[in-house]
N, C-alpha and C positions, 0 to 999 in steps of 0.2 A: 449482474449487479453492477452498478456502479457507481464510484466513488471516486474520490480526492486524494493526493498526501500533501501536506502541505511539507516542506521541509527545510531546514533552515537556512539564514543566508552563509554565503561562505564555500558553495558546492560549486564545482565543475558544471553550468549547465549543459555544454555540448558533451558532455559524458553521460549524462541523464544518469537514469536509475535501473536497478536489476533485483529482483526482489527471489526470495526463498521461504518455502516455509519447510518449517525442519531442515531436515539434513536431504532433502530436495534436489532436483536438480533446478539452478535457474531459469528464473523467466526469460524469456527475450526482453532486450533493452526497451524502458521507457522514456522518451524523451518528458524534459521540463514544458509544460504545454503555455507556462506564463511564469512571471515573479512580480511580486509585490511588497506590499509593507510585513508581511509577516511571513514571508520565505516564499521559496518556488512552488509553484505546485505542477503534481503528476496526475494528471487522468488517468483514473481506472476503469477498465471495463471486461470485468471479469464473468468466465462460463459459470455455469450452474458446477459443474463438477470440479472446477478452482474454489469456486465458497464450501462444497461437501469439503472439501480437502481440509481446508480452513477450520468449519467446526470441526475437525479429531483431531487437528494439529493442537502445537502448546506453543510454540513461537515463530513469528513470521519474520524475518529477515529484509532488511534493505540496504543495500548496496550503492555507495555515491564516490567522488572524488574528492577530495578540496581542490578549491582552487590554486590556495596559495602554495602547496605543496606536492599536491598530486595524489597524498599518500590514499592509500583503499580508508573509506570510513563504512563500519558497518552500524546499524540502527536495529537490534533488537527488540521486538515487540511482543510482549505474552500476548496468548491469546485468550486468555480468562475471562469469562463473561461475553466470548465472541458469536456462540450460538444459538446462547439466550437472548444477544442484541438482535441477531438475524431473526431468531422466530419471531423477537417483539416488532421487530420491523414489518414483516410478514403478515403479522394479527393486525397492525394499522392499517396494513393495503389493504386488505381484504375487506374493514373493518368501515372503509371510504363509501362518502354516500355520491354517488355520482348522477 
């Protein structure tokens, strides 16, 4: 699957991102792939068995720096309504007239 984060201005971009879900072990580092008007963003491209992961997880974790400080920022995100958006994603692909 893949996807995007957009994240806000103010981050370390040569520190990029490190993401968790649960109490996880870390991903390997994600660099900032650009920045714009509405923050950096991170390219995701994630296995089939990182998204299982995903739907029976409850919170997925992100990991940044700030710039001006350095300090660790963490970004918690529920996962609620994450498996229902993936099947509904799922039922459009399939659902495509090609």
């Amino acid at each position: 699957m893949l996807g995007v984060l957009t994240m806000p201005h103010g981050l370390k971009h040569t520190e990029g991102v490190r993401l968790q879900v649960d109490s996880g072990e870390l991903f390997p580092k994600l660099p900032f792939a650009s920045s714009g008007p509405l923050g950096g963003v991170v390219r995701l491209d994630m296995k089939a068995e990182t998204v299982t992961g995903l739907r029976a997880a409850e919170n997925f974790k992100i990991y940044a720096r700030a710039a001006s400080t350095g300090k660790r920022l963490v970004f918690s995100i529920p996962l609620d309504g994450f498996a229902a958006a993936v099947d509904r994603l799922q039922e459009l692909k399939l659902s495509r007239v090609i």
